[in-house]
C-alpha positions in Angstrom: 169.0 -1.1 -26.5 172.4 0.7 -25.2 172.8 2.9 -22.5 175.8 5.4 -21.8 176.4 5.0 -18.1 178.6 7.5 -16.0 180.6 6.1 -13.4 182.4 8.2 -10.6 184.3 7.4 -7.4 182.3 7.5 -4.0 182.7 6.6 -0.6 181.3 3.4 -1.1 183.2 2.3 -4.1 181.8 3.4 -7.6 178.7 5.0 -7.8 177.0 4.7 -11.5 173.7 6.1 -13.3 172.3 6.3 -16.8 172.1 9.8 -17.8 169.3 9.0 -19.6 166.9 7.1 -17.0 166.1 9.3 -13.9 166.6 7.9 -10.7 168.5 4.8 -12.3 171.4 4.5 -10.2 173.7 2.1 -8.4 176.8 1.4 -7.1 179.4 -1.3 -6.3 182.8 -1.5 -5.1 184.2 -2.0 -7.5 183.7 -0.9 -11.7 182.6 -4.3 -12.8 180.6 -4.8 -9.7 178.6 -1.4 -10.6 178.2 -2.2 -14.0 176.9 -5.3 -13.0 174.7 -3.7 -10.5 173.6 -0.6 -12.9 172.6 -3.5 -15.6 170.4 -5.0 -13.1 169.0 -2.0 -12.1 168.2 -0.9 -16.1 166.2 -4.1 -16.0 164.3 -2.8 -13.4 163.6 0.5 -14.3 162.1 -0.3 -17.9 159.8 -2.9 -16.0 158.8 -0.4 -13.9 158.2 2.2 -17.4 156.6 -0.8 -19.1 154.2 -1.4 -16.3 153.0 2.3 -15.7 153.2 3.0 -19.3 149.7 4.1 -19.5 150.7 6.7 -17.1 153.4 8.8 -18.7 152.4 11.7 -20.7 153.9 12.7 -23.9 157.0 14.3 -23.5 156.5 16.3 -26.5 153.7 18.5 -25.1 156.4 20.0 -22.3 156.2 24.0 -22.4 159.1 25.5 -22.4 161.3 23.2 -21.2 164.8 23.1 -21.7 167.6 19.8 -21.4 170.9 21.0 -20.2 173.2 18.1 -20.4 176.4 17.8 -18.9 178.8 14.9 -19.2 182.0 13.3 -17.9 183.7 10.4 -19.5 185.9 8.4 -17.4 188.0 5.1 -18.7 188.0 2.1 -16.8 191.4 2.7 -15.5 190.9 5.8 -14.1 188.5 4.9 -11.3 190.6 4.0 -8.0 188.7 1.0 -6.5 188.8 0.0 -2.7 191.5 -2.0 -3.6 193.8 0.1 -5.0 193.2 2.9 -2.0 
């Protein structure tokens, strides 16, 4: 399965997170280093899903709710590394 990641400039490097998975996030310092990182961390996060699985109710039964959903696209050579600074 594919995931749209969004990567942005930090601090530390390059933070990144899947818009789609809560709480999935990394970073790295540089764009292929969070990539590599956020993959890893995918992994992780559907274990996690797959092992509590039982636990999650189905969405479809929300009340009310609404999805608002922003999002930025950045290329590859837009994102000033450490490096580059």
């Amino acid at each position: 399965m594919r995931y749209t990641v969004a990567l942005e400039p930090s601090e530390e490097g390059i933070a990144v997170w899947v818009p789609s998975l809560p709480g999935c996030v990394s970073q790295g310092e540089t764009a292929d280093e969070a990539l590599a990182n956020i993959a890893e961390a995918i992994q992780a996060y559907l274990a996690v899903v797959a092992e509590n699985a039982s636990g999650f109710r189905d969405s479809s039964r929300r009340s009310s709710s609404r999805l608002i959903y922003a999002q930025t696209w950045l290329s590859k050579d837009a994102i000033s590394t450490k490096e580059s600074r």
